[in-house]
C-alpha positions as CSV (number, residue, x, y, z in Angstrom):
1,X,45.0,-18.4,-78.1
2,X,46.0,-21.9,-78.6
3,X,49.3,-21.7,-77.8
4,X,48.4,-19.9,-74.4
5,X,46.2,-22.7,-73.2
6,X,48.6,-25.3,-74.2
7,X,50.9,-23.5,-72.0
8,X,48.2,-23.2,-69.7
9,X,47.2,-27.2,-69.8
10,X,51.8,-28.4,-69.5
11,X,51.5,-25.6,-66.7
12,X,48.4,-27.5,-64.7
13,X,50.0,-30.6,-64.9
14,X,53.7,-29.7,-64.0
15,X,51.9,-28.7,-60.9
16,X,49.8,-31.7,-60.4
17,X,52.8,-33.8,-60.6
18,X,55.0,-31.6,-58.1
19,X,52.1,-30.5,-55.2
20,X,52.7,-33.6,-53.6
21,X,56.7,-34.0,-53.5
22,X,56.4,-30.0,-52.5
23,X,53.7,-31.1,-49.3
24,X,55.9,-34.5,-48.6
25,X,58.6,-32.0,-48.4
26,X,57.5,-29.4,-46.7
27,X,55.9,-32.0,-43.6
28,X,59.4,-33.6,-43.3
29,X,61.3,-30.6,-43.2
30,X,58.3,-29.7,-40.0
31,X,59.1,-33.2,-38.4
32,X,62.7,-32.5,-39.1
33,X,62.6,-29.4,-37.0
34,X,60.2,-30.8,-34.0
35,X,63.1,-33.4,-33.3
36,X,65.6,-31.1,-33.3
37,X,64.0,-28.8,-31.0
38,X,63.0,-31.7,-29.0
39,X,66.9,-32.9,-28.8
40,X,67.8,-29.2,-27.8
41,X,65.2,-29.4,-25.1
42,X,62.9,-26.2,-26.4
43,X,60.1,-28.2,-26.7
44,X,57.0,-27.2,-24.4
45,X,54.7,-30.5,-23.9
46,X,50.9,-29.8,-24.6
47,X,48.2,-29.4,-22.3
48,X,47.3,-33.1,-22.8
49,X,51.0,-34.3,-23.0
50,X,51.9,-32.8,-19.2
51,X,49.1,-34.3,-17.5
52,X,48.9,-38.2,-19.3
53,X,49.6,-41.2,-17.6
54,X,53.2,-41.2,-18.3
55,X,54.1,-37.9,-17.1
56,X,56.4,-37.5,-14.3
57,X,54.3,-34.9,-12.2
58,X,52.6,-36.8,-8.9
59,X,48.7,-37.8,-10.0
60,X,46.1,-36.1,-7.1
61,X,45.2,-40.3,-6.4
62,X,47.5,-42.7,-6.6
63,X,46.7,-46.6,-6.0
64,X,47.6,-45.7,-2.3
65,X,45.5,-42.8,-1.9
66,X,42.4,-44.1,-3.5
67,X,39.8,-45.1,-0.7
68,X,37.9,-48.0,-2.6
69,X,41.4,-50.1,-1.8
70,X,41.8,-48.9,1.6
């Protein structure tokens, strides 16, 4: 019984040690494949992304439309 929960204890804390190379890996290897989709052009923007202030669709009221500065 001993001899299981030292295996048990070098077994916890092989994992402890690796969980976070492993998640450090696994997110780079996600941003890894969001630029390379994004370099193909297969991205599709957000919701929020296609309608911010830097999008390149025409806003409803732009500074000539808006009647305060008429």
């Amino acid at each position: 019984m001993n001899l299981f929960l030292n295996y048990l204890v070098v077994t916890a804390l092989l994992v402890l040690v690796l969980l976070p190379a492993g998640l450090g890996i696994a997110r780079e290897r996600r941003i890894d494949r969001q630029l390379r989709d994004a370099a193909r052009g297969e991205a599709e923007p957000t919701e929020t992304e296609s309608r911010g202030a830097f999008s390149r669709e025409p806003h409803g009221v732009g500074p000539a439309q808006c009647p305060l500065l008429s």
